[in-house]
MARMARZA-845833 format. One line per field, with one value per residue (C-alpha): x, y, z; residue in three letters; residue number from 0. Coordinates in steps of 0.2 Angstrom, whole numbers. Layout:
N
east	[X,...]
north	[Y,...]
up	[Z,...]
code	[Ala,...]
pos	[NUM,...]
//
This chain:
263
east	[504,507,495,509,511,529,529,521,508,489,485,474,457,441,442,449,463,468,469,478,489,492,497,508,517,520,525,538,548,543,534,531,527,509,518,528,514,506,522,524,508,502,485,479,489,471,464,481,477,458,463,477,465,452,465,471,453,452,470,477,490,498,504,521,520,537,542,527,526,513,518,509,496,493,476,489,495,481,476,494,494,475,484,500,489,488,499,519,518,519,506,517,525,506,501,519,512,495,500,511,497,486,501,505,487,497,496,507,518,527,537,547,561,573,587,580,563,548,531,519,512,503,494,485,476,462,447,457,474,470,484,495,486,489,498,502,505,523,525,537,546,552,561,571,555,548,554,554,564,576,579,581,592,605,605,612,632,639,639,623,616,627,620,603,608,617,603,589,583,575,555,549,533,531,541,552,556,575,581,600,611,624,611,603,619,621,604,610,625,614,601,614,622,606,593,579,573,563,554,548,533,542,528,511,511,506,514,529,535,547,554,567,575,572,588,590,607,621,615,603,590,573,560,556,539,536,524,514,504,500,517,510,506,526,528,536,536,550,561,547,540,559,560,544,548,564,557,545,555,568,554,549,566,568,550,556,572,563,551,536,519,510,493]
north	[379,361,350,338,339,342,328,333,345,339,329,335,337,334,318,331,337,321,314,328,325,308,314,326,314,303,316,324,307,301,283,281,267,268,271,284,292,291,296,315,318,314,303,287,273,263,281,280,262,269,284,275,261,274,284,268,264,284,280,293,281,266,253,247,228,222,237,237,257,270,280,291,286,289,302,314,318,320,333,340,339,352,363,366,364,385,389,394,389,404,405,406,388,379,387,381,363,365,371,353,342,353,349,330,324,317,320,333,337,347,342,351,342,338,328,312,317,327,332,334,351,354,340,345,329,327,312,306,309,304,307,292,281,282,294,286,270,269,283,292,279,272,284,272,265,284,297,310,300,296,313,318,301,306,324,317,318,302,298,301,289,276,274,273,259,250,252,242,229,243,237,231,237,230,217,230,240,242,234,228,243,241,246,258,268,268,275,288,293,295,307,317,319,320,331,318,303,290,279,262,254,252,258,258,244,248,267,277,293,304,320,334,345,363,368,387,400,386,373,366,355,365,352,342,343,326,316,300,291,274,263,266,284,287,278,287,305,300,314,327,323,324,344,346,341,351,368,366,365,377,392,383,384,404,410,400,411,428,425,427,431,418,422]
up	[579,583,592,599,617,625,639,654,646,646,633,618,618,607,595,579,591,596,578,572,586,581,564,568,579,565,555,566,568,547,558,577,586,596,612,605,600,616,624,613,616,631,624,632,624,621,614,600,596,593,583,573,567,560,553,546,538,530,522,531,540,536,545,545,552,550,560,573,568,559,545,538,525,504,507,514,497,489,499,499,479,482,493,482,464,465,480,476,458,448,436,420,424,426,407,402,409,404,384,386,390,377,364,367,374,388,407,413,428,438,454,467,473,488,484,480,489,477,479,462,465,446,436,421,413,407,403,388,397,413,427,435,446,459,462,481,487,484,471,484,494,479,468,458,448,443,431,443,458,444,441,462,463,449,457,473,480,475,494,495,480,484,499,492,480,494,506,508,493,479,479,460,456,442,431,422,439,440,453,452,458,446,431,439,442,424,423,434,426,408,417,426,405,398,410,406,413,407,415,404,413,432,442,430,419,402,404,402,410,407,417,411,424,431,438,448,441,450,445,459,455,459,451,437,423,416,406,408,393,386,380,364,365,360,345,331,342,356,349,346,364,371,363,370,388,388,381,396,409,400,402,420,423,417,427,444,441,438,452,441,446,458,454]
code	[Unk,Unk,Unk,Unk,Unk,Unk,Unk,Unk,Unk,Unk,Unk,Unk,Unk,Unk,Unk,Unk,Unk,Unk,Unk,Unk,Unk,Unk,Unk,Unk,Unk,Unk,Unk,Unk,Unk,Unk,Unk,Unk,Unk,Unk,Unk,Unk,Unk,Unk,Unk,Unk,Unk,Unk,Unk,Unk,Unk,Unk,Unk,Unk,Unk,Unk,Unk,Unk,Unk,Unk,Unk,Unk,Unk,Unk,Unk,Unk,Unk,Unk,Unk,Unk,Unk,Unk,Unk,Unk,Unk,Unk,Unk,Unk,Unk,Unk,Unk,Unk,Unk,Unk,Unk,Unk,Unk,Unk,Unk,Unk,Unk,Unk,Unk,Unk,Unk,Unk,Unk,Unk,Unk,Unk,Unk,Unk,Unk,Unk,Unk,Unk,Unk,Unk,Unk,Unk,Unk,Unk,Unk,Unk,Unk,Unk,Unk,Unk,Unk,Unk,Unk,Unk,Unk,Unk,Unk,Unk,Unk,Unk,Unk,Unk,Unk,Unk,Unk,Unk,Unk,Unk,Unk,Unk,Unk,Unk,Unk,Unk,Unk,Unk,Unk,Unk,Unk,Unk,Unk,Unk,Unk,Unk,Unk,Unk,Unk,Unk,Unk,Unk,Unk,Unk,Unk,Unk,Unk,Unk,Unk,Unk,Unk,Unk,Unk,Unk,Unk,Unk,Unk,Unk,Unk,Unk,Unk,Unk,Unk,Unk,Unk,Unk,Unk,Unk,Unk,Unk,Unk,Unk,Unk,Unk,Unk,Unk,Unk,Unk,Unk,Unk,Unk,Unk,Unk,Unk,Unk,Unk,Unk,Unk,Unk,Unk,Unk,Unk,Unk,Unk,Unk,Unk,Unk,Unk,Unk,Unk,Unk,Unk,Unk,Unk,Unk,Unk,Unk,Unk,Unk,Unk,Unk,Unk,Unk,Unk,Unk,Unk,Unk,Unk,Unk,Unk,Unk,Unk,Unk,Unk,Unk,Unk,Unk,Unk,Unk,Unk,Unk,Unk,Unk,Unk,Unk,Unk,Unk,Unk,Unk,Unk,Unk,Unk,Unk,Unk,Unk,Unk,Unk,Unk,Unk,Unk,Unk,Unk,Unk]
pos	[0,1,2,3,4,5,6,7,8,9,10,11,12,13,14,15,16,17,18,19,20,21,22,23,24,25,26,27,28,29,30,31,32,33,34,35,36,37,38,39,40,41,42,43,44,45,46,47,48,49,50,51,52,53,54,55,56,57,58,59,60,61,62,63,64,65,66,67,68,69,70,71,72,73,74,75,76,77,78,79,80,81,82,83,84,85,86,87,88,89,90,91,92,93,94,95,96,97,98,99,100,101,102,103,104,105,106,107,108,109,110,111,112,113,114,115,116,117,118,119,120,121,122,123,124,125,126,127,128,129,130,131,132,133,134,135,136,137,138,139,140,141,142,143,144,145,146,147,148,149,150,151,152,153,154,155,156,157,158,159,160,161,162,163,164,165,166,167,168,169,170,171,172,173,174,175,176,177,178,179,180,181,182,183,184,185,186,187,188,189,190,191,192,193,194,195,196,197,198,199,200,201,202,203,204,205,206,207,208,209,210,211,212,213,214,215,216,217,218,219,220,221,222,223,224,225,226,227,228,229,230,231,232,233,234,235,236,237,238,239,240,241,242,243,244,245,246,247,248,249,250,251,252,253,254,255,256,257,258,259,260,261,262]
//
């Protein structure tokens, strides 16, 4: 049940109410201004500024500046990625991911996705194939410089992606980020032919990921599995890691369809 109040309702109470409050208002609108915050549920406009800078020091907002407004912050997905590492992923896809990482010796994935928008809700890494980090600040609102929002972005109506690369300026994270629209389309147009998308050191410096399409009876993009290692973790098996990543998600693919066994 949500903690946001309808206007006129008594504000929240107890400083874990409020706060949860706080986040759910953000969430609602995707960012929120301290007075809209205050205004949706019904909290003390000091008591928001209060809240919002200690959810600011735990992570778990961020603060848009430019904009004067609160999103929310990078700690959330974490806790998001514990929730979902068991919950709605049938058990025969995390072995499939697990036997990937077990095969390559390089982290492993698996994202669900909504148009250009995906949540990683399986990782299997471990110390000598440690997973992305992070896997946060930016990793979502920039789907043009990872493997997996390449994938999302080249799934998209044309209507759609076009607006993307004619929005706002697209963000490099690193040297290498593709930033100029017109070669990023062409990126696109290879992943929507291909099923895979590589990614060459645009978000992590020093690594590459790829991701390979899992796509329902009609065609719909359901998720991606992908891979992340060292730039010279490839050399000599591109091809062989490529087969690898696209038997994955073939049999992801096949156990989402069947509705295989969650446990």
């Amino acid at each position: 049940m949500s903690i946001v109040q309808e206007r006129g309702e008594d504000a929240p109470v107890g400083q874990i109410a409020r706060a949860l409050a706080v986040l759910e208002a953000v969430a609602e609108h995707g960012s929120s201004t301290a007075r809209g915050i205050a205004e949706v549920t019904g909290i003390p406009l000091p008591t928001v500024y209060r809240i919002a800078q200690e959810l600011l020091r735990a992570d778990y907002l961020v603060h848009l500046r430019d904009e004067k407004r609160y999103a929310l912050g990078y700690k959330l997905h974490r806790l998001a990625v514990g929730l979902h590492e068991h919950l709605g992923v049938p058990r025969a896809v995390r072995e499939e991911v697990h036997a990937m990482h077990r095969d390559l010796g390089m982290a492993a994935y698996l994202a669900i996705h909504r148009g250009a928008d995906f949540v990683v809700v399986h990782v299997s890494d471990s110390p000598q194939a440690p997973r992305l980090s992070p896997l946060s600040f930016g990793f979502h609102e920039s789907p043009h410089a990872t493997a997996f929002g390449k994938v999302g972005l080249a799934s998209l109506p044309p209507e759609e992606q076009e607006a993307y690369l004619a929005g706002t300026p697209l963000r490099a994270h690193t040297d290498r980020t593709v930033t100029d629209p017109a070669q990023l389309r062409e990126q696109l147009a290879e992943i929507a032919a291909r099923g895979i998308a590589w990614e060459h050191q645009e978000f992590v410096p020093g690594t590459d990921c790829l991701a390979a399409t899992i796509k329902a009876d009609d065609g719909m993009l359901i998720g991606t599995v992908a891979l992340s290692a060292p730039v010279a973790a490839y050399a000599g098996r591109v091809r062989h890691i490529e087969d690898r990543l696209r038997a994955c998600a073939s049999r992801a693919g096949r156990a989402y369809r069947l509705g295989a066994d969650h446990s």
